[in-house]
C-alpha positions in Angstrom: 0.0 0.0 0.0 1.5 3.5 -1.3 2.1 6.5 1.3 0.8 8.4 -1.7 -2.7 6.8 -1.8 -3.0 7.1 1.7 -2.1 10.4 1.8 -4.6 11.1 -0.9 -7.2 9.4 0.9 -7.2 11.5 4.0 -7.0 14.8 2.4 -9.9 14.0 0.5 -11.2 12.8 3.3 -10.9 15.8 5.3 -11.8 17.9 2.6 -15.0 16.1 1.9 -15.6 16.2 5.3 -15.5 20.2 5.9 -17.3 20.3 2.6 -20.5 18.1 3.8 -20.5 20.5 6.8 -20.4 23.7 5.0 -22.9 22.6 2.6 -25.2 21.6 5.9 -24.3 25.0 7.7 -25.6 26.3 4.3 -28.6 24.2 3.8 -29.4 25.6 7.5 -28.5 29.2 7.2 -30.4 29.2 3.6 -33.6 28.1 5.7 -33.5 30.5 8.0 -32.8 33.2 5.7 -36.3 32.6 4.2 -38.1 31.4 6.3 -38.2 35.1 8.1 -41.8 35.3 8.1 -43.9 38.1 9.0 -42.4 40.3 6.2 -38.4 39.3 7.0 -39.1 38.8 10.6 -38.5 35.9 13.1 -41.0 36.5 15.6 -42.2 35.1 19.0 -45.7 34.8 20.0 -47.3 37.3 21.4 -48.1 37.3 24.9 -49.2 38.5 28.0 -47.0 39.3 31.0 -47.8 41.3 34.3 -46.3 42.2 37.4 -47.4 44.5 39.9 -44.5 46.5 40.4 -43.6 50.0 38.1 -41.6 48.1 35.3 -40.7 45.1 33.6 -37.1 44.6 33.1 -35.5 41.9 30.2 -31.8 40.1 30.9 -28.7 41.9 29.8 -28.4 41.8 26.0 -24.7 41.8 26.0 -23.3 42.4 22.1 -20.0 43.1 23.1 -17.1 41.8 20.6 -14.0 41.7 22.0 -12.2 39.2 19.4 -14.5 40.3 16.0 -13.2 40.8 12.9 -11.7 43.9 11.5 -14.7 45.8 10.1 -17.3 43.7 11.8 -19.7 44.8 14.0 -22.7 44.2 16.3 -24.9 46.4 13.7 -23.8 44.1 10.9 -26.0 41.4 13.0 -29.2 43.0 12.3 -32.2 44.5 14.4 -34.6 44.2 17.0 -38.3 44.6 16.8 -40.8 45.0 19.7 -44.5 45.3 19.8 -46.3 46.0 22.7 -50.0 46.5 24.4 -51.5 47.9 27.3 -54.2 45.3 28.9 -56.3 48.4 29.1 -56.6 49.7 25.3 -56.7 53.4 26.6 -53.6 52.8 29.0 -50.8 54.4 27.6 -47.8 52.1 26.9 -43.9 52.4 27.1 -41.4 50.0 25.7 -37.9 50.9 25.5 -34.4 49.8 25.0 -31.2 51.6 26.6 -27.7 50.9 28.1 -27.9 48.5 31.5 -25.6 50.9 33.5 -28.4 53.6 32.9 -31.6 51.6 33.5 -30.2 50.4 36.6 -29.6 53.5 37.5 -32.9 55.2 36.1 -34.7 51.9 38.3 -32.7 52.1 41.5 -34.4 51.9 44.6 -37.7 51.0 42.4 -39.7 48.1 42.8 -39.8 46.2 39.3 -39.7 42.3 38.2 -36.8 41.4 35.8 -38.2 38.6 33.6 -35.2 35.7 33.6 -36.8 33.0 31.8 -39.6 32.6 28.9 -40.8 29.4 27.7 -43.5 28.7 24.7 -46.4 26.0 24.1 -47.2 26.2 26.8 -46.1 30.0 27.8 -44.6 30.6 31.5 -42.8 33.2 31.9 -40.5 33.1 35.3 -39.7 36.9 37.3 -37.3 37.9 40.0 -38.7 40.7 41.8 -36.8 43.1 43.0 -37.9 45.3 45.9 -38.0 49.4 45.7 -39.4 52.1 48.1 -39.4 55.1 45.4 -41.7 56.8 43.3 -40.8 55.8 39.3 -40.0 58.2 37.2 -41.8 58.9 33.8 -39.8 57.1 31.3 -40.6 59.3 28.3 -38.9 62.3 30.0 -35.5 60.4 30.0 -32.8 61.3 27.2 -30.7 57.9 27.5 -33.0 55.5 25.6 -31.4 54.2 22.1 -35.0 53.3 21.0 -38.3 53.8 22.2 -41.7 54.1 21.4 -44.6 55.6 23.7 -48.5 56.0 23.5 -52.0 54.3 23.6 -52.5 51.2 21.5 -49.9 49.4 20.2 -46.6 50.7 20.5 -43.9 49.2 17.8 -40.0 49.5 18.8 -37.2 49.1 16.2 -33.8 49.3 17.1 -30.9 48.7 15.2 -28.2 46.1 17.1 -24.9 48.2 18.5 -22.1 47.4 20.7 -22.4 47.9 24.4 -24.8 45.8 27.0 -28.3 46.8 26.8 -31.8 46.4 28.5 -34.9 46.3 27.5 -38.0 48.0 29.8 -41.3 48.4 29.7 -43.8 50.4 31.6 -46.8 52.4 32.2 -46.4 55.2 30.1 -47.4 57.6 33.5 -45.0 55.3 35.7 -47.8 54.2 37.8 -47.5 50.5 39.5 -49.7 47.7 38.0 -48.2 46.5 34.7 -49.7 44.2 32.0 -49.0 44.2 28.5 -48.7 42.0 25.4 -45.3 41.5 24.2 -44.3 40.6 20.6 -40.3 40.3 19.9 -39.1 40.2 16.6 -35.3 40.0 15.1 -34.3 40.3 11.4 -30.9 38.9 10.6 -30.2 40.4 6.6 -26.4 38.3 6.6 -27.9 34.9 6.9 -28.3 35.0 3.0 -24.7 36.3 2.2 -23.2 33.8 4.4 -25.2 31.0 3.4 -24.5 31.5 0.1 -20.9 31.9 0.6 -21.0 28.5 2.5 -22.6 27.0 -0.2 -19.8 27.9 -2.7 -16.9 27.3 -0.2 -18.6 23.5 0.1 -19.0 23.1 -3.1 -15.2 24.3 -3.9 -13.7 21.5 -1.1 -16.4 18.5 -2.4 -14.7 19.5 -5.7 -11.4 19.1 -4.8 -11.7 16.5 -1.9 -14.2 14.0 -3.8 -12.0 12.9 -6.7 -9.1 12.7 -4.2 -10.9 10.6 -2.0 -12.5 8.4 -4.6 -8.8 7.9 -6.1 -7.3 7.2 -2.4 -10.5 4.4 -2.2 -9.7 3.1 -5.7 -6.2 2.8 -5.0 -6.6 1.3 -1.2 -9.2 -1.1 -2.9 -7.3 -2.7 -5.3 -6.8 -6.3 -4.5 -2.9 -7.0 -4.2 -1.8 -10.1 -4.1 -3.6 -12.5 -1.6 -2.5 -12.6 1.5 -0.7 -15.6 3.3 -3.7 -18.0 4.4 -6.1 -15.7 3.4 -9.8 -17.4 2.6 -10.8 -18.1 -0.8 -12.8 -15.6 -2.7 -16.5 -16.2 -2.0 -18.5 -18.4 -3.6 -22.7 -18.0 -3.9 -24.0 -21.4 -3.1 -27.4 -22.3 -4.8 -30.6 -20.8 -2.4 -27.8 -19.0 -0.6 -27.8 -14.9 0.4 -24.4 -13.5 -1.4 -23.2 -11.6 1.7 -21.1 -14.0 3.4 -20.2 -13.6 7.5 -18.0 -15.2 9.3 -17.3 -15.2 12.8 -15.1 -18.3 14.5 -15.5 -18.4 17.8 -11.2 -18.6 19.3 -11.4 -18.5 23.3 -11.8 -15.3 24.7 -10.7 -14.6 27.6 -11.8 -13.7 30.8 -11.5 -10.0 31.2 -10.1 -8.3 28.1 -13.3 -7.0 27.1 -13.0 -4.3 30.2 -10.2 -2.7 28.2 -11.3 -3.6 24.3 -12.8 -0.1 24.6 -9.3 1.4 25.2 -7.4 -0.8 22.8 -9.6 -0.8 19.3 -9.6 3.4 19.6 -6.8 3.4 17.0 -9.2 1.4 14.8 -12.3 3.6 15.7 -10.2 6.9 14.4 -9.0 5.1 11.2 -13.1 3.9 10.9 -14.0 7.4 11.4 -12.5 8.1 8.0 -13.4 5.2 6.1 -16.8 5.9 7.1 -17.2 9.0 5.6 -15.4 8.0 2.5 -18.0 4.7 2.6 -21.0 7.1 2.7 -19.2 9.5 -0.4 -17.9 6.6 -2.5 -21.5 4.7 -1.7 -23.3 7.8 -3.8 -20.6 8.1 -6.3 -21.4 3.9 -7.2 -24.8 5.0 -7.1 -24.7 7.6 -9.8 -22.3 4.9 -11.9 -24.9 2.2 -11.3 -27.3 4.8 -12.7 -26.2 5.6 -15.9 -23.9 2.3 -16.7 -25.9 -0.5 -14.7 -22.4 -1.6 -13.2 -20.8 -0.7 -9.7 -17.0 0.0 -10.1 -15.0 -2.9 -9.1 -12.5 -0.8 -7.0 -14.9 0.8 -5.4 -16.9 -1.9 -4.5 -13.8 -3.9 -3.4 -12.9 -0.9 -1.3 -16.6 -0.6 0.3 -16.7 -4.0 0.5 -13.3 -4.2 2.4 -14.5 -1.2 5.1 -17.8 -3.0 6.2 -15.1 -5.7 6.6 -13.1 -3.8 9.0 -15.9 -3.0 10.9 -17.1 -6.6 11.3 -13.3 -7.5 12.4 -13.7 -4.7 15.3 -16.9 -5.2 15.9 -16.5 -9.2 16.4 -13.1 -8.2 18.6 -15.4 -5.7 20.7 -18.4 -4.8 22.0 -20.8 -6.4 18.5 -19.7 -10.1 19.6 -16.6 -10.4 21.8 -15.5 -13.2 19.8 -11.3 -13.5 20.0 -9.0 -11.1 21.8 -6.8 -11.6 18.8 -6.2 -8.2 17.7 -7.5 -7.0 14.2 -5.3 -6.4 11.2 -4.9 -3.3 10.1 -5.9 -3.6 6.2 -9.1 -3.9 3.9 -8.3 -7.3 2.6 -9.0 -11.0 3.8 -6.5 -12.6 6.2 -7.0 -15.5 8.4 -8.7 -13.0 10.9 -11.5 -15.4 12.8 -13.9 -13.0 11.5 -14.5 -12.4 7.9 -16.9 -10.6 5.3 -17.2 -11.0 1.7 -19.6 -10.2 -0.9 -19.1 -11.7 -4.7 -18.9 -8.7 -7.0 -22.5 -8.6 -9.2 -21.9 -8.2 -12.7 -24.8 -6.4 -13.3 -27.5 -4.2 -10.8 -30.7 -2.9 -11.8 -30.4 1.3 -12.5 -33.9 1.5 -11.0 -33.7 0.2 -7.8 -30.9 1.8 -7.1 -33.2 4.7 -6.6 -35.2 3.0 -3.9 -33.5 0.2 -1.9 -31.7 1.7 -0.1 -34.5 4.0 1.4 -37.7 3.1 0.6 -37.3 -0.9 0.2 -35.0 -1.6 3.6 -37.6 0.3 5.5 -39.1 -3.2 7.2 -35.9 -4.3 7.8 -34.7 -0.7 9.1 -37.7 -1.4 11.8 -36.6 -4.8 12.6 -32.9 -3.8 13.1 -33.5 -0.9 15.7 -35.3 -3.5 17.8 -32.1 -5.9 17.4 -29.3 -4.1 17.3 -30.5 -0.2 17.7 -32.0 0.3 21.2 -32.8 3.8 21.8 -34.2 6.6 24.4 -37.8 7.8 25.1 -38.8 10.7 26.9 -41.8 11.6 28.9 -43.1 14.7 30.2 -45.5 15.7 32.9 -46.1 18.9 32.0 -47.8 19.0 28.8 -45.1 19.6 25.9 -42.6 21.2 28.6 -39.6 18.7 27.5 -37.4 21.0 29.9 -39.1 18.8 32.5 -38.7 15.1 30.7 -37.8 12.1 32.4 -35.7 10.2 29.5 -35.5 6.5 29.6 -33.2 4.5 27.8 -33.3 0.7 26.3 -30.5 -1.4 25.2 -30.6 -3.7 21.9 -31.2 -7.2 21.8 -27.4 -7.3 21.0 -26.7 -5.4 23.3 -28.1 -7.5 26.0 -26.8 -10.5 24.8 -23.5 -9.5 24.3 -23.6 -8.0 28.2 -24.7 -11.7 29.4 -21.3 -13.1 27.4 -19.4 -10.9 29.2 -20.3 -11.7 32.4 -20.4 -15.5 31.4 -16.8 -15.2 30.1 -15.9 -13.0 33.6 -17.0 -15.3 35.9 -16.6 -18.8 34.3 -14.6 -18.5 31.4 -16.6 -19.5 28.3 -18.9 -18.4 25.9 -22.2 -20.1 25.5 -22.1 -21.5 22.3 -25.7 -20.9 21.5 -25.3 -17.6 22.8 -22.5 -16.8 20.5 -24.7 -18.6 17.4 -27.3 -16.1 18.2 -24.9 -12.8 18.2 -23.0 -13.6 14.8 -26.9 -14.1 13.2 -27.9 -10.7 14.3 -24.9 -9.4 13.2 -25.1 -11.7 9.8 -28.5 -9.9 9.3 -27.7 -6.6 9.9 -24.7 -6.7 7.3 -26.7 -8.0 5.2 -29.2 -5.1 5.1 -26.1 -3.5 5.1 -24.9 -4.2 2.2 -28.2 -4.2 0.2 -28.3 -0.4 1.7 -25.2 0.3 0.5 -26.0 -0.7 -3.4 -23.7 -4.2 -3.1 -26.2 -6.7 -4.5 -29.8 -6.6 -5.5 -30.9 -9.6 -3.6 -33.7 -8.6 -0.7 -32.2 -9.4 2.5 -33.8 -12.5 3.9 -36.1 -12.0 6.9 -34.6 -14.8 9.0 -31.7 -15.3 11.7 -29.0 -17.7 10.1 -27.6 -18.4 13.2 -23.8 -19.9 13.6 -20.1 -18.8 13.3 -20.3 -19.8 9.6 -23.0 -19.5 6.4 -25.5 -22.3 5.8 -24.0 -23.7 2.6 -20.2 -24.0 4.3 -18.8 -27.4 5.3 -15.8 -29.5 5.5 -15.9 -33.1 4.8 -15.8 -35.2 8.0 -12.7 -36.6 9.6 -11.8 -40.4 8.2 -13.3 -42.9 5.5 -16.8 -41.1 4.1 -16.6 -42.3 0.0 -19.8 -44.1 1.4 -21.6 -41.8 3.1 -25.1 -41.2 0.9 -25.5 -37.9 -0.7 -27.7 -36.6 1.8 -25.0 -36.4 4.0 -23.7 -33.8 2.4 -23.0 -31.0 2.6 -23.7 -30.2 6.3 -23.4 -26.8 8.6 -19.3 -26.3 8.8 -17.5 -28.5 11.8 -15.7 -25.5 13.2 -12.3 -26.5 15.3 -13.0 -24.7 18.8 -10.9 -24.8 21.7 -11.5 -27.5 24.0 -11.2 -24.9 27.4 -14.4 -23.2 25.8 -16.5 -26.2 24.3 -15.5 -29.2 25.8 -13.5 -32.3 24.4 -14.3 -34.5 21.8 -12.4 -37.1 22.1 -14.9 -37.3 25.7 -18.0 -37.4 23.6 -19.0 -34.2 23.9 -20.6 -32.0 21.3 -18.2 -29.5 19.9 -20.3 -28.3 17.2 -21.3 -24.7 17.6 -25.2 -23.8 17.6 -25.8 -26.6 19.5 -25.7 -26.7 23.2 -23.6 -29.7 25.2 
């Protein structure tokens, strides 16, 4: 394997990366650009809120930029609308907006109630009160308000954002005690379209470069070299088989290596964190091929092929099986691993369903698989749609569990029950299977059916000794896998050694 190709493959890697997450910051920018409803406006609800003190008081707005850059500013951000009403129609109103050093001042030694926290469907609005002996003054007579806006009816406030820390108040127009009005807050944020846009092209600039480089990193990494020493044969579909062939031997774990596996397969969870991404890029580049030409590119199919491989290894040294503590190889291609994954290369693959299998068609098997091997987290709230308040409960998989009850069989006696382990490698057979039919490798619909055991249906060995007579429905027969004798016993005592069945 060439430093060149590997170097290649994480730049375009990386760049592909950054790309997918400008073109995302874009996507999300671009949406809030227009959605600004309420002619270029996001805007709250309007409601009501009361005290019984002289004022109402907001939070600091704090728009102070102390690293921005040069010839950036807070009124580059955009502007602030308020709308407010007196309960009373013929109460005049006051809403304004000024800096926090003065309102304190202008308020001190006033009663008023700050308003610290506002929460929507349902509305609660949460006050701190703050106590005051002294008459209020009439707002309207003050010179230090940036913005304001005074008078019966309703009273509309626009201010354009500026540096400094600000607060917003409203009151009786006359300063008198006793106020309720209905609030409306607005903000308009006129950059959102420039910088999405810019986004969009910077994304598109790094996909550019960084897809062809990762795509020619994956076709270089994917090319079969030659095979290495006692690596498996290519695989074969037997007749009524599923072509995605999993393998998973089961070679002695021990007790208590599985406490640290978490700590010693990270170096393979970084490099996984690459391949992944280049998986998911090179998966839609095949798809587009498959498209147009009805054929998915060898290399990168081997090279797909070769990272859901890699992840079976891990997963079968870690936490998806526990299998071996033999540590994985470090490579795309077949070894002599104990777990292996292999799909024959299709000739041909239908352009249409390319469009929908991977989607629309998986769907039942999507539902099946977040039972099995998904788990998940539900939330429940007491409080109507308050999810502040939610209690969150959380479920393992099925996979989970089971792979939970090896480990502690392994801790505290030292094996692995075989039809345990049989169990494990068929949920992790199905769901690289669906797997692999997401991911555009074969056109086959995944069986719905556990094919439980270390090895395929359709895999034997011819039995030990004489057999030129044994009929033909002898053969062939679910594999007679050599297992250690610590884990599964001794045949030369009698006992079953054959995995899937219990001794």
């Amino acid at each position: 394997m060439k430093a060149g190709k590997i170097v290649m493959f994480v730049v375009g890697v990386l760049l592909s990366m950054l790309g997918l997450a400008l073109l995302v910051a874009a996507g999300v920018l671009g949406w809030g650009y227009f959605a600004q409803r309420d002619d270029g406006w996001f805007t709250a609800p309007t409601e009501r809120y009361r005290t019984d003190s002289s004022a109402l008081v907001s939070e600091r707005i704090d728009l102070v930029f102390d690293d921005a850059p040069t010839g950036f500013g807070a009124e580059d951000l955009g502007r602030l609308r308020l709308r407010a009403a007196s309960e009373d129609p013929g109460r005049p109103v006051f809403v304004g907006i000024g800096p926090q050093a003065e309102v304190d001042a202008f308020l001190s030694g006033v009663a008023h109630a700050e308003i610290t926290d506002v929460r929507f469907e349902p509305f609660r609005a949460e006050y701190r009160e703050i106590p005051g002996d002294d008459p209020a003054r009439v707002p309207g007579d003050e010179d230090f308000w940036a913005a304001s806006a005074s008078g019966p009816g309703t009273q509309e406030l626009r201010w354009e954002f500026q540096e400094g820390v600000w607060s917003i108040v409203v009151m009786n127009a006359d300063a008198t005690p006793g106020v309720a009005v209905d609030l409306q807050a607005g903000a308009q944020f006129p950059f959102l379209g420039p910088l999405a846009l810019w986004l969009l092209i910077s994304g598109l600039v790094l996909l550019v470069i960084g897809v062809p480089l990762l795509v020619l990193g994956a076709v270089g990494l994917g090319r079969h070299g030659p095979p290495a020493a006692h690596a498996p044969p290519p695989a074969a579909v037997a007749p009524g088989s599923y072509p995605v062939m999993l393998r998973g031997d089961p070679d002695a774990p021990s007790r208590g290596l599985w406490l640290v596996k978490w700590l010693l397969a990270i170096p393979h969870y970084i490099v996984l964190f690459f391949l992944a991404i280049a998986h998911f890029v090179t998966t839609i580049v095949a798809g587009f091929a498959i498209l147009f030409t009805g054929r998915y590119p060898r290399p990168l199919f081997d090279f797909n092929v070769g990272v859901m491989r890699w992840w079976w290894r891990v997963g079968f040294y870690t936490y998806a099986a526990l299998g071996t503590d033999r540590y994985p190889p470090f490579t795309l291609h077949r070894t002599d691993y104990p777990a292996d994954f292999d799909v024959p290369y299709p000739e041909r693959l239908s352009r249409g369903l390319v469009l929908v299998k991977w989607w629309l068609l998986a769907v039942p098997h999507y539902l099946i698989l977040a039972v099995l091997v998904g788990g998940g987290a539900t939330a429940a709230s007491g409080n109507g749609d308050d999810w502040d308040d939610a209690v969150w409960t959380y479920s393992w998989s099925l996979l989970g569990i089971l792979v939970l009850v090896a480990a502690i069989a392994l801790l505290f006696t030292a094996r692995y029950p075989s039809g345990l382990f049989d169990l494990v490698v068929g949920i992790n057979r199905w769901r690289f299977r669906v797997w692999a039919y997401a991911a555009l490798l074969r056109d086959e619909y995944p069986p719905f059916r556990l094919d439980q055991g270390p090895r395929e249906l359709h895999e034997y060995v011819a039995p030990e000794g004489p057999h030129d007579d044994l009929p033909p429905e002898h053969g062939p027969t679910r594999t007679q896998i050599p297992l250690s004798k610590e884990q599964y016993g001794d045949p030369a005592s009698g006992e079953q050694t054959r995995p899937g069945e219990g001794r």
